[in-house]
C-alpha positions in Angstrom: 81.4 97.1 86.9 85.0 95.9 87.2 87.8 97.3 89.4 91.0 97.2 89.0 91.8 99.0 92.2 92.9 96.2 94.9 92.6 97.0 98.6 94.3 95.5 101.2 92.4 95.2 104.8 93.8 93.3 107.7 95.1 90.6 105.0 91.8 90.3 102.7 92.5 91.6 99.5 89.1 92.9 98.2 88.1 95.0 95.1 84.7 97.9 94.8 82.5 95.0 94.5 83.7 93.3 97.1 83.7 96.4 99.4 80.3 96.9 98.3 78.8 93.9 99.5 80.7 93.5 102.5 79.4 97.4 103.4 75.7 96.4 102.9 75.7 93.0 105.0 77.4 94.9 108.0 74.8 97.2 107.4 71.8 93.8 108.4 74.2 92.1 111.3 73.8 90.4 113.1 70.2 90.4 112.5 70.2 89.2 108.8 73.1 86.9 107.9 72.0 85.3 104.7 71.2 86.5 101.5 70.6 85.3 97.7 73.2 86.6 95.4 70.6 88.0 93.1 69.6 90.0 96.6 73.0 91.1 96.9 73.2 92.1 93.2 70.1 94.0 93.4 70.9 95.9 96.8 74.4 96.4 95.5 73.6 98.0 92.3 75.8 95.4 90.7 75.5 93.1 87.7 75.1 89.4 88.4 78.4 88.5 87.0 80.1 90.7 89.2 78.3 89.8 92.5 78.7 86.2 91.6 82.6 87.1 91.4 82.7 88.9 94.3 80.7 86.6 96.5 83.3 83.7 95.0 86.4 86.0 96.2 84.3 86.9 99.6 84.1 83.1 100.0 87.5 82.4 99.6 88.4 85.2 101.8 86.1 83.1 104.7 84.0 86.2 105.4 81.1 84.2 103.5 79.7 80.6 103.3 77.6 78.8 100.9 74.3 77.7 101.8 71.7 76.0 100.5 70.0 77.0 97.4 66.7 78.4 98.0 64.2 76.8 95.2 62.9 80.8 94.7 65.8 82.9 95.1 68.5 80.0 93.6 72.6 80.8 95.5 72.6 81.7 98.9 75.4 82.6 101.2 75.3 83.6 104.7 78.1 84.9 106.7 79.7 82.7 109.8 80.2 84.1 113.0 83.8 84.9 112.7 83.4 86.5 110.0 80.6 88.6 111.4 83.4 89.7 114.2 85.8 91.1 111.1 83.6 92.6 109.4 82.7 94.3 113.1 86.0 95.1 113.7 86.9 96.8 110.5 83.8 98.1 109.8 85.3 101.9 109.7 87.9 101.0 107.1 84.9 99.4 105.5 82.5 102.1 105.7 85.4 104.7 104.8 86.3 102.8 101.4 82.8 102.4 101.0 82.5 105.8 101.0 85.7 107.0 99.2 84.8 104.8 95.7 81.0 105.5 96.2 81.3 108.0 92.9 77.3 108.5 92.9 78.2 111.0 96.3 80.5 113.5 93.6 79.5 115.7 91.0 81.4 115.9 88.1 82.4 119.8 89.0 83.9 118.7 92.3 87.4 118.4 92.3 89.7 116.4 94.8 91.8 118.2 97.6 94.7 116.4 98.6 
């Protein structure tokens, strides 16, 4: 599922997918840091294509780190320890945005209140 919609948080740009990852790992630290990408598609409810985008952009944003490929479970990443401390400290905005494009919550009756 592609996203147009870009958001900006404490200087990483990062897109639905994006958000969507980064909202599930902060929901394992800091007891599970490392993951497959086919894990992360799965868990994320995202095609493989996308999470292997995201995890790209995620990687070039230094909130994750390849590792090595697992022989069962092929890419993994894992996120370093400062990343682990941003993703802590803006895991409200994180969880908020998470929350905010999470259209599964809505029904299609509900209308917005601004």
């Amino acid at each position: 599922m592609q996203s147009n919609t870009i958001f900006t948080l404490d200087g990483a740009r990062l897109d639905k997918a994006e958000l969507d990852i980064l909202h599930f790992v902060d929901s394992w630290l800091p007891d599970v840091n490392r993951w497959s990408v086919i894990d992360l598609a799965e868990k994320c409810n995202l095609f493989t294509s996308d999470t292997t985008a995201a995890v790209d952009m995620l990687i070039l944003n230094g909130l994750l780190e390849n590792d090595e490929d697992d022989p069962m479970k092929g890419r993994m990443v894992y996120v370093p320890d400062i990343a682990q401390e941003w993703i802590g400290a803006n895991s409200d905005v994180i969880h908020g945005l998470y929350y905010m494009n999470d259209t599964d919550l809505f029904t299609d009756d509900e209308t917005a209140i601004a």
